[in-house]
N, C-alpha and C positions, 0 to 999 in steps of 0.2 A: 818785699817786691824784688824780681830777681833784676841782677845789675844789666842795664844796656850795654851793649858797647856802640850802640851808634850815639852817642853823646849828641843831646837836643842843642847843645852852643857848645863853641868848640873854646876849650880849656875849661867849662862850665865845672864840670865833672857830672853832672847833674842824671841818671837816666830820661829817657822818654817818658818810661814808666812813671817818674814822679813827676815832671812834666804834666801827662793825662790825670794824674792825682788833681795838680793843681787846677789845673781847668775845671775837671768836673766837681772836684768838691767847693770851687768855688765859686761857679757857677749854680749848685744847691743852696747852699751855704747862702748865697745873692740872693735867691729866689726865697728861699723863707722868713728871711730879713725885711725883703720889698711887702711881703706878704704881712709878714706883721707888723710890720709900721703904717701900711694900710688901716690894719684892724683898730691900730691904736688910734689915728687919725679918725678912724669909723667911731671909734669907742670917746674919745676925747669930743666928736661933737655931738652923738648924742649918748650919755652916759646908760639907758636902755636899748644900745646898740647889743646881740649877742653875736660874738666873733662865730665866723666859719670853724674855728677849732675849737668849742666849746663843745664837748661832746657828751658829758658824763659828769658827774662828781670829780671823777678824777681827772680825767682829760677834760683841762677845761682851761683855754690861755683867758677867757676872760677873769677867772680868780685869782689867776699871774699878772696878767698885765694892771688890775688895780690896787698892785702892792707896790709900796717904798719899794721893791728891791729890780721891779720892772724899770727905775728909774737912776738906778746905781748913783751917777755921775750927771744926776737934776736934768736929765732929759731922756728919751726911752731907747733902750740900751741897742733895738734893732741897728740905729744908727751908726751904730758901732761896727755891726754886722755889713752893711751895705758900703761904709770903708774899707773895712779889712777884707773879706770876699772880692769884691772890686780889685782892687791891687792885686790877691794871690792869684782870682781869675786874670788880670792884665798879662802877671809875671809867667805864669802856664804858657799862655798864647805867644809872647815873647819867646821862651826857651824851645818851641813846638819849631818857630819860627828860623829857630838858629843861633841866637843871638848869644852871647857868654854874656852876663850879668856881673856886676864889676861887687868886689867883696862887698864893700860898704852897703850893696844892696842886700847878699844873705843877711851880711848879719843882722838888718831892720828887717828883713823876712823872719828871720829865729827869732827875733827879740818880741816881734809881734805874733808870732805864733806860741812864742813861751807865756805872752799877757796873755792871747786865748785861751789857751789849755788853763790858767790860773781860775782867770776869770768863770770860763764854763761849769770848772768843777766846784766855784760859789756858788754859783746858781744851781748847781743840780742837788749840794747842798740846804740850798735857801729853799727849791723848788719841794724837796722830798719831808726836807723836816721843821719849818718854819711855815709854809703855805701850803702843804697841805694837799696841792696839786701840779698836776703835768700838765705842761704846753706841750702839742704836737708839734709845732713848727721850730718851737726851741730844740727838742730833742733832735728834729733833723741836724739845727747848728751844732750839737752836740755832736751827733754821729758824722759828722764832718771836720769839726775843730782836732778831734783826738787825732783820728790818721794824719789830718795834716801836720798835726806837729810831730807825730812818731816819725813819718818817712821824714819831715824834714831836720830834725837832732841827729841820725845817723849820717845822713848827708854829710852836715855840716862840723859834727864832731869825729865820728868814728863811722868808717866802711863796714868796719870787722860786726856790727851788729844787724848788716842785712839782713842776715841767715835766721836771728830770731826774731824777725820782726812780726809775721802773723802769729806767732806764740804770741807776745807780749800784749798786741793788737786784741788779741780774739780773750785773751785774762783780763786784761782793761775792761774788754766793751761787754763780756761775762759779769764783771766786779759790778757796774752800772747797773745790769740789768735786774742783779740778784737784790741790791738796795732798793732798785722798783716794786721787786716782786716783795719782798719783806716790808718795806713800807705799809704797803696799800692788797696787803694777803687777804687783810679781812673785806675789804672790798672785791678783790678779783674771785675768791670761794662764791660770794653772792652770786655769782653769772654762770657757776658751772652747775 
């Protein structure tokens, strides 16, 4: 993302650019979260409930969501999603606003976006090669959790890595996509 100079809080260091990152991706990020703890709730009362993202064999959050790993931490993990979105979406709106964000707030911003990226890339794990199956609304938080935490480690550790950030970005979200397609190949030849 290229650097702003109109700085969203003044001494923040922050661009607008990641500013509008944060808003939007966690503003998505919130809405797939609300959405699936909806289904889960749908799903949790009545267990022949079939979620809106159950799409296929493979795209299917119902095959996700009634596995151990939809539950990580003994309750469903959306929950998880609707705190940390919440806040990154709060802290977006805050910096759009003006405001300079006092350190102690980055660093529980990095710290919590470093648990994301940890966590997501369990589940994409769990999701590819233990279940078997893709959630649609997971993968959104996926394709939200990564940039957020790319744009926000250069912020906060090094400037000098802006320049490769959509290389790094677009190898990442390449590297994902290529685990999808070799996963479930034998599946996706079926449809062509």
């Amino acid at each position: 993302m290229p650097n702003s100079t109109a700085n969203s809080g003044a001494g923040s260091g922050v661009s607008r650019a990641v500013a509008w990152l944060m808003v939007g991706g966690g503003a998505l990020g919130l809405a797939a979260a609300l959405v699936l703890t909806v289904e889960k709730f749908l799903l949790l009362k009545d267990p022949s409930h079939r979620p809106s993202c159950s799409i296929n064999p493979v795209l299917s959050c119902g095959s996700v969501m009634s596995k151990p790993q939809a539950e990580a931490f003994g309750f469903p993990n959306p929950l998880i999603g609707i705190v940390g979105f919440t806040i990154v979406l709060t802290l977006g709106v805050v910096l759009l606003a003006g405001a300079a964000l006092p350190r102690w707030v980055w660093v529980g911003l990095q710290v919590g976006a470093t648990a994301g990226v940890v966590f997501v890339h369990w589940l994409i794990f769990q999701s590819l090669y233990r279940i078997g199956a893709l959630c649609p609304y997971c993968m959104v938080v996926w394709l939200v959790t990564i940039p957020l935490f790319w744009y926000l480690v250069p912020h906060r550790l090094s400037l000098r890595l802006a320049r490769f950030h959509s290389v790094v970005l677009t190898v990442w979200g390449l590297a994902v996509v290529g685990m999808i397609l070799q996963r479930f190949w034998s599946y996706w030849v079926t449809l062509v």
